[in-house]
C-alpha positions in Angstrom: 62.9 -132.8 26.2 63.0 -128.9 26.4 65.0 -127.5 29.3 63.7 -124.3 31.2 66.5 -122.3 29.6 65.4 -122.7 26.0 61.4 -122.5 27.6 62.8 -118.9 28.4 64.6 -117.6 25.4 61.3 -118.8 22.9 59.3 -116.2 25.3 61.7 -113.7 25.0 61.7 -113.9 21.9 58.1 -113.4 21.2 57.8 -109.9 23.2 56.9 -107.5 21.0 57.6 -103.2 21.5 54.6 -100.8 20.6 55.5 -98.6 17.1 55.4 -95.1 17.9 54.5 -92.9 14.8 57.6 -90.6 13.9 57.4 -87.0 13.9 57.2 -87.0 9.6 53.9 -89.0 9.9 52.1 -86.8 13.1 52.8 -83.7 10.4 51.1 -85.6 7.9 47.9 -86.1 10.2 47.5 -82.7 11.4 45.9 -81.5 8.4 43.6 -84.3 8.0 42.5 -83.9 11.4 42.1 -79.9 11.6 40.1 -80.3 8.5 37.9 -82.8 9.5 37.4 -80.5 12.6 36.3 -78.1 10.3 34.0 -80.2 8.4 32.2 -80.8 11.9 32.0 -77.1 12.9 30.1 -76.1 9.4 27.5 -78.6 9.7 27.1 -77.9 13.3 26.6 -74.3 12.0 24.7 -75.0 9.0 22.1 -77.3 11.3 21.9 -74.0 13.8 20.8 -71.1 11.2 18.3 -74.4 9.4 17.2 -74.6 12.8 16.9 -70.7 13.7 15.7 -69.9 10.3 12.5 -72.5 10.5 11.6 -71.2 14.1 11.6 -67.5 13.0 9.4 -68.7 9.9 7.2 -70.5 12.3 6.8 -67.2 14.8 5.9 -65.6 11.7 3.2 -68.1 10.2 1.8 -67.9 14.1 1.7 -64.0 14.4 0.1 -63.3 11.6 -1.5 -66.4 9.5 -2.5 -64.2 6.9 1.1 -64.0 5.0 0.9 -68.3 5.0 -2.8 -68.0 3.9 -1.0 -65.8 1.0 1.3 -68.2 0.1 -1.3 -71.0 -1.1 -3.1 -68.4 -3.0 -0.4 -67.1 -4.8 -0.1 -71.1 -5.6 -4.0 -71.4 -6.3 -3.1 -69.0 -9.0 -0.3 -70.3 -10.6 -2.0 -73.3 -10.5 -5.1 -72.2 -12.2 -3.1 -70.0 -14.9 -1.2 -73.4 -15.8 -4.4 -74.8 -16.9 -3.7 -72.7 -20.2 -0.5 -74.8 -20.6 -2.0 -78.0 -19.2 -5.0 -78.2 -21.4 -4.4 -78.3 -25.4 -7.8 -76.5 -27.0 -6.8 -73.6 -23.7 -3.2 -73.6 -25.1 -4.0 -73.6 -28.4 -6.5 -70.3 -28.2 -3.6 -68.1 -26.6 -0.9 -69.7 -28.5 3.0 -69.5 -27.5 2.4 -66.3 -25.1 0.6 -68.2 -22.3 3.9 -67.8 -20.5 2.5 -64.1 -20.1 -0.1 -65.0 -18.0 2.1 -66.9 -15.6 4.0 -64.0 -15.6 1.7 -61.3 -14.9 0.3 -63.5 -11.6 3.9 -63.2 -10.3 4.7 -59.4 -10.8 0.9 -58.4 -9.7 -0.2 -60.5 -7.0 0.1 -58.6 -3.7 -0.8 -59.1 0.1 -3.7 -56.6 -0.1 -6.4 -56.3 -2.0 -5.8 -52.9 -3.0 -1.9 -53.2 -4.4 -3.4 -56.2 -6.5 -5.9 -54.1 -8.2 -3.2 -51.4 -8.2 -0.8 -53.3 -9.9 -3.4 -54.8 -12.2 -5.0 -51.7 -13.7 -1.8 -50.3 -14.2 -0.6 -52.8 -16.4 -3.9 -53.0 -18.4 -4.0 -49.6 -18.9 -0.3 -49.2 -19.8 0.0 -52.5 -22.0 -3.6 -51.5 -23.6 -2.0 -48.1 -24.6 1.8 -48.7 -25.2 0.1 -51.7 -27.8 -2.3 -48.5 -29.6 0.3 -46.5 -29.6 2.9 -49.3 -30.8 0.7 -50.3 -33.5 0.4 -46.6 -35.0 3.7 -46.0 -34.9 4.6 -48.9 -36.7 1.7 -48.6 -39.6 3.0 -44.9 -40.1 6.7 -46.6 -40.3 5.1 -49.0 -42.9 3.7 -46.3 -45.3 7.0 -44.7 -45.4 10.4 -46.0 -47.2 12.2 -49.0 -46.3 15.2 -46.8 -45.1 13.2 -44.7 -42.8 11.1 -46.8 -41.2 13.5 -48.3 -38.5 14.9 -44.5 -38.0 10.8 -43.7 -37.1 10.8 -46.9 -35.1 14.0 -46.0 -32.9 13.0 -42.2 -32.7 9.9 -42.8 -31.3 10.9 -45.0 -28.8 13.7 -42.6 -27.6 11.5 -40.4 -27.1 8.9 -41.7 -25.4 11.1 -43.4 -23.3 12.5 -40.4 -22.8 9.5 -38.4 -21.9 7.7 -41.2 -19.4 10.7 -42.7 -17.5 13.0 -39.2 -17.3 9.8 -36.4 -16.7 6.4 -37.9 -15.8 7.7 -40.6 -13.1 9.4 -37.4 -11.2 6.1 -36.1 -10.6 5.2 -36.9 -6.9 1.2 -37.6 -7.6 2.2 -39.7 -11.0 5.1 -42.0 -9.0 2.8 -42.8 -6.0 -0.4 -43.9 -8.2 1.0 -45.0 -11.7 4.8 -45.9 -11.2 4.3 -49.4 -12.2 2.1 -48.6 -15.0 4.6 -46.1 -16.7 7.2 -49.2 -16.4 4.8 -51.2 -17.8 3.8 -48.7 -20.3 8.3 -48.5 -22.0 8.2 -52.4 -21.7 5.3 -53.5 -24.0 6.1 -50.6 -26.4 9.8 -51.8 -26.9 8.2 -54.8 -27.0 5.6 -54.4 -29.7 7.3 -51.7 -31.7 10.4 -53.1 -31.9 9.2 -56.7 -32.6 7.1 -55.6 -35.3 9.6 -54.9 -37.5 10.7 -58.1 -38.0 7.2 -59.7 -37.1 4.5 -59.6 -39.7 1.1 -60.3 -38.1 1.9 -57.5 -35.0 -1.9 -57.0 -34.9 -2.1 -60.9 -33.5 0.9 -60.1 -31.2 -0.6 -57.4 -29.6 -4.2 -59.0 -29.2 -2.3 -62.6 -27.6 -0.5 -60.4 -25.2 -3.6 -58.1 -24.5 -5.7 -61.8 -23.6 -3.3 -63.1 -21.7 -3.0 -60.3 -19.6 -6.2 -60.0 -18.9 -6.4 -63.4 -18.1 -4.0 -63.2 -15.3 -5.5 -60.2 -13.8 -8.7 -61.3 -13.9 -7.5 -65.0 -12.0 -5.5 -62.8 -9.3 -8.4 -60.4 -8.3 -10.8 -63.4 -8.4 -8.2 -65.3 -5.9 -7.0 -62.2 -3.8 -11.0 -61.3 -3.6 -12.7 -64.7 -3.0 -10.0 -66.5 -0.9 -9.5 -64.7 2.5 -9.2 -61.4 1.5 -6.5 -58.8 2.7 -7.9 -55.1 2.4 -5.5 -52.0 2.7 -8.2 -49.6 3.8 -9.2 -52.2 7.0 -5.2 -52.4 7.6 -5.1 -48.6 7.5 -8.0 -48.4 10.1 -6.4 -51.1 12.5 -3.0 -49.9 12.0 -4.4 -45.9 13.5 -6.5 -47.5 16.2 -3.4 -49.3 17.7 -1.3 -46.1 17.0 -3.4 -44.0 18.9 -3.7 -46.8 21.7 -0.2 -46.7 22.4 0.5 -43.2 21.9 -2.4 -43.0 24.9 -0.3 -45.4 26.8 2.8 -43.8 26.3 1.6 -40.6 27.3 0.5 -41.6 30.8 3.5 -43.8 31.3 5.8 -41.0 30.5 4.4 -38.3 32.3 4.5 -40.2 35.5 8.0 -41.7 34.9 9.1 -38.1 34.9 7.5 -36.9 38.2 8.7 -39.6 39.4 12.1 -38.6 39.0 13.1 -41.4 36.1 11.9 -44.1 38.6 10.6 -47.0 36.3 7.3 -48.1 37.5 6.9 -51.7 38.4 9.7 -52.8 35.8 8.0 -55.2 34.0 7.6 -55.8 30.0 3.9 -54.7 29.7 5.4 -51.0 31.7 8.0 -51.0 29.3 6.2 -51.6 26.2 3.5 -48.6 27.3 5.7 -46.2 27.8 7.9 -47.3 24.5 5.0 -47.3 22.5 5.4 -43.9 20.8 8.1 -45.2 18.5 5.7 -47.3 16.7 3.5 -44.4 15.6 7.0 -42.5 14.3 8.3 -45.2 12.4 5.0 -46.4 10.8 4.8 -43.5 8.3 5.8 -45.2 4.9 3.5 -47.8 6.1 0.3 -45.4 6.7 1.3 -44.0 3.2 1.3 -46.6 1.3 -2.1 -48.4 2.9 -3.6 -44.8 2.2 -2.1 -45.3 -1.3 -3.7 -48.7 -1.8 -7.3 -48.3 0.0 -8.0 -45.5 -2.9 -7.7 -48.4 -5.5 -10.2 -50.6 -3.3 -13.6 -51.1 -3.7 -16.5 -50.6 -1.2 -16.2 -53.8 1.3 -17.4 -53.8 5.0 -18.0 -50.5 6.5 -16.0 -48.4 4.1 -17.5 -46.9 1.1 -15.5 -46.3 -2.4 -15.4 -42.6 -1.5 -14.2 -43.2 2.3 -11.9 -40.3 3.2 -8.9 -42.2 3.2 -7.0 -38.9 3.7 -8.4 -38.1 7.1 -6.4 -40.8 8.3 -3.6 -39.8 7.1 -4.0 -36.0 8.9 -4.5 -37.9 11.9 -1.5 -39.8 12.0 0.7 -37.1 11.4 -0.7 -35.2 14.6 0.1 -38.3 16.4 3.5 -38.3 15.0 3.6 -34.9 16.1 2.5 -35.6 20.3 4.7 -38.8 19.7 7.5 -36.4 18.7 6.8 -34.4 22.0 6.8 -37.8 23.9 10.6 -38.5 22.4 11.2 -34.8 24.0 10.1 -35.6 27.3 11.7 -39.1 27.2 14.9 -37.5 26.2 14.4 -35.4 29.8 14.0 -38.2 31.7 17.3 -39.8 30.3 19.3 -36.7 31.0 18.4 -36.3 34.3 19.0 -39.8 35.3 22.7 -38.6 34.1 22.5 -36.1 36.0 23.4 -33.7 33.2 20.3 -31.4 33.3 18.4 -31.7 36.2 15.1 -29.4 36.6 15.2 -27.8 40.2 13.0 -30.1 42.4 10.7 -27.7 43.8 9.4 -26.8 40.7 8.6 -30.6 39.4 6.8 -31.0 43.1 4.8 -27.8 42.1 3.8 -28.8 38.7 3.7 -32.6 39.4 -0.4 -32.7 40.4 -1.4 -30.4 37.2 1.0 -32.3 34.7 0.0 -35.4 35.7 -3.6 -34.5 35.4 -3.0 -33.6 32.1 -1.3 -36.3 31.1 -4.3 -38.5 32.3 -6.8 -36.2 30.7 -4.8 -36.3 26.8 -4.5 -40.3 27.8 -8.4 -40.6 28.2 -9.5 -38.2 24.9 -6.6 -40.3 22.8 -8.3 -43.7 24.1 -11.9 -42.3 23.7 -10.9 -40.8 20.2 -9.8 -44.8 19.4 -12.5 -46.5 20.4 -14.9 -43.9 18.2 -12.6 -44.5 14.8 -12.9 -48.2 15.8 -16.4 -48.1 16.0 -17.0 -45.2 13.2 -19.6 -43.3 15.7 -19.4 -40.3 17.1 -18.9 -40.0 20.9 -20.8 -38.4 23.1 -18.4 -38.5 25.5 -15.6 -36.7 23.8 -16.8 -33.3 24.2 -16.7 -33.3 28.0 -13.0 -34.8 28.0 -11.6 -32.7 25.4 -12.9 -29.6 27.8 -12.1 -31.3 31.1 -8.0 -31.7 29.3 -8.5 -28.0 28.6 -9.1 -27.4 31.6 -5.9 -29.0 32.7 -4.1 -27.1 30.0 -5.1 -24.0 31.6 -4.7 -24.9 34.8 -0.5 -25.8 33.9 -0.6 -22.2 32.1 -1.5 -20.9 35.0 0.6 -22.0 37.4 3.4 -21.2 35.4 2.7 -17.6 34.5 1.4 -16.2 37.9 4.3 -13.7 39.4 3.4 -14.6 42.8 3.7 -18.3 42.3 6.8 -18.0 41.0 8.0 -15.5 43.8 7.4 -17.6 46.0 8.9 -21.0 44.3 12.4 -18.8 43.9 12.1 -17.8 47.5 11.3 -21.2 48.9 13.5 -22.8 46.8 16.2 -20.8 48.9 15.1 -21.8 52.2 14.4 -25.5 51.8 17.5 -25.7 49.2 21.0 -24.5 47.8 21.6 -23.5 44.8 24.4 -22.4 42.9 23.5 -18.8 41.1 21.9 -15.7 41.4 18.1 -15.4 41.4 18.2 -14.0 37.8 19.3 -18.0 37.1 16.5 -18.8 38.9 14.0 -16.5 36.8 15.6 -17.8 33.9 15.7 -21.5 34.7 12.0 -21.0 35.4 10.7 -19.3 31.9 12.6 -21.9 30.5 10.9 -24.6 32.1 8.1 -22.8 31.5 8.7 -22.6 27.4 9.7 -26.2 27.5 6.3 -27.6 29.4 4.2 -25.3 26.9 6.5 -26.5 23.5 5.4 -30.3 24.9 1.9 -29.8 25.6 0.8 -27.0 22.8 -0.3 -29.7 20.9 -3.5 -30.3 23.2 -4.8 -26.6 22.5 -5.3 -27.5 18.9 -7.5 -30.4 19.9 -10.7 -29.2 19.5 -10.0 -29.4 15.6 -10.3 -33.6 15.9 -14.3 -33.4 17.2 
């Protein structure tokens, strides 16, 4: 029988104390646990640039479809050219150098139409004569001694290297239309030249690489041309069009904002974007360049002919740059005023504010007129009567701003209804240069009569 003392002591006994981990072993856990903390941060990271990097690509496949549309052609290509591997009697006709092909598609296939057949011609032309001229140095080489025929070899490469990389690709026509070619032009020579030294049949080298070359041009420009094409004359109209647009806008916006004394409009995006819209027509010159470059290499599709003046369009984007530039002047105004750093005396904006923003609505409407007749590739009836009616307003600002009497009596009211710190003279002064300023903003419009 168990007395209730010994029941006591057996429970007692069985109490158990909770094990506290030491200091030596928390040390020992702090890594593992900072670096498992670690470990969670990265892929956190890692999953938020996937996830911003596949919404970026989709806003870009949604803005413009075209560049996805590009992707699967550039695959309809490769996938046709592989044929030549795929297929023995193919492979067997071109021989080892297929791979050329495949390589060609890669290196020439562009967005537009116009850089493929850029791209294209310049390598047949330069691999067509690099491989003549390859071939004729090498048979003069033969027909000379064993010892001087690599000293041939290597001179004439040195200096035709020499003389088409160093010289002819500093030439500003030569780099804009045949850049690629003349890189085309050292690489097949090296490659022909050189290799036939060692190579025997150089006559069957040159006519493989020749074929398959041709055989990838000829797939890209029947893909790029068949399959949705992209033509850099039509992105060169559009492109001008939407310039001129928003130069219009920007005009308008811009004139009022600064009669207004820097007051935004109704400060919302679409006000912002108007009167912002200048910057796109300064910072799309390489762009307009290098469509202009391309549309010469197109040929006649849609409205424009082979011999479309291509050039025009340039002209006229660089007088747009030109009013955009006198846009970023007026802007710049508007910005220093709200800082109160150079203010234009009051009276005198009041004065000029009717004219100016007549103007500005005039040069808006000949702009958007001007837009709608390169859109449509007519001639406006239309445009006479605004170009003379923003004349008009040109005059009219003149006017006001040379007429002794009117600025006699702007200085003298400008006394009574206000103080100002100076002499008259300052006054005078501040006027002409007002005056100079308006005009170096606006001189642009006089030459207008030159776009009808």
């Amino acid at each position: 029988m168990i007395t209730k003392k010994e029941e006591t002591r057996e429970l007692e006994w069985r109490i158990t104390v909770t094990h506290k981990p030491s200091a030596q072993e928390d040390h020992n856990l702090e890594p593992r646990i900072a670096l498992w903390h670690q470990l969670i941060d990265l892929l956190s990271l890692n999953m938020r640039s996937s996830s911003r990097f596949m919404k970026n690509a989709w806003k870009l496949g949604v803005d413009d479809p075209r560049k996805f549309i590009h992707c699967i052609k550039v695959g309809l290509a490769l996938t046709l050219v592989s044929i030549f591997y795929y297929t023995r009697p193919l492979y067997q006709g071109v021989g080892g150098t297929a791979m050329w092909a495949i390589m060609t598609i890669v290196v020439i296939f562009e967005f537009t139409v116009g850089g493929t057949i850029y791209k294209g011609l310049n390598r047949v032309m330069a691999t067509l004569s690099a491989g003549m001229i390859a071939v004729g140095i090498h048979w003069l080489a033969s027909k000379s001694s064993e010892t001087s025929e690599h000293i041939i070899i290597g001179v004439s490469a040195f200096l035709l290297c020499i003389f088409s990389s160093n010289f002819v690709r500093f030439i500003p026509i030569v780099k804009a239309r045949f850049d690629y070619g003349i890189l085309i032009f050292i690489l097949t020579f090296n490659l022909v030249a050189v290799s036939g030294y060692r190579v025997d049949r150089l006559l069957e080298l040159a006519q493989q690489r020749m074929t398959t070359v041709f055989i990838g041009i000829s797939i890209c420009l029947l893909v790029c041309i068949l399959v949705r094409p992209v033509w850099a004359g039509e992105e060169l109209h559009l492109l001008t069009i939407k310039n001129m647009r928003k130069l219009a806008d920007s005009i308008e916006e811009s004139v009022a904002e600064y009669f207004r004394n820097g007051e935004k409009g109704d400060g919302n995006e679409t006000y912002v974007q108007n009167s912002r819209g200048y910057k796109c027509v300064l910072n799309s010159k390489a762009t307009e360049e290098s469509l202009a470059n391309l549309a010469r290499w197109e040929p006649m599709h849609g409205r424009f002919s082979y011999l479309h003046p291509w050039s025009q369009y340039l002209k006229v984007c660089t007088a747009m740059r030109y009013c955009a530039y006198c846009i970023e002047t007026l802007n710049d105004c508007i910005n220093s005023e709200n800082e109160n750093q150079q203010k234009a005396p009051e009276h005198l904006k009041k004065h000029l504010s009717n004219a100016c923003l007549r103007l500005g609505l005039e040069s808006s409407n000949v702009l958007k007129e001007l837009a709608n007749s390169i859109e449509s590739m007519k001639r406006s009836f239309s445009i006479e009567v605004l170009i003379a009616e923003m004349n008009d307003a040109v005059e009219e600002v003149q006017n006001i701003l040379s007429t002794p009497s009117t600025r006699r009596s702007r200085i003298e009211s400008s006394h009574s209804n206000h103080t100002i710190d100076g002499s008259n003279d300052s006054d005078h002064s501040g006027l002409i240069a007002q005056r100079n300023n308006i005009k170096n903003r606006w001189g642009w419009q006089m030459q207008s009569r030159t776009w009808q």
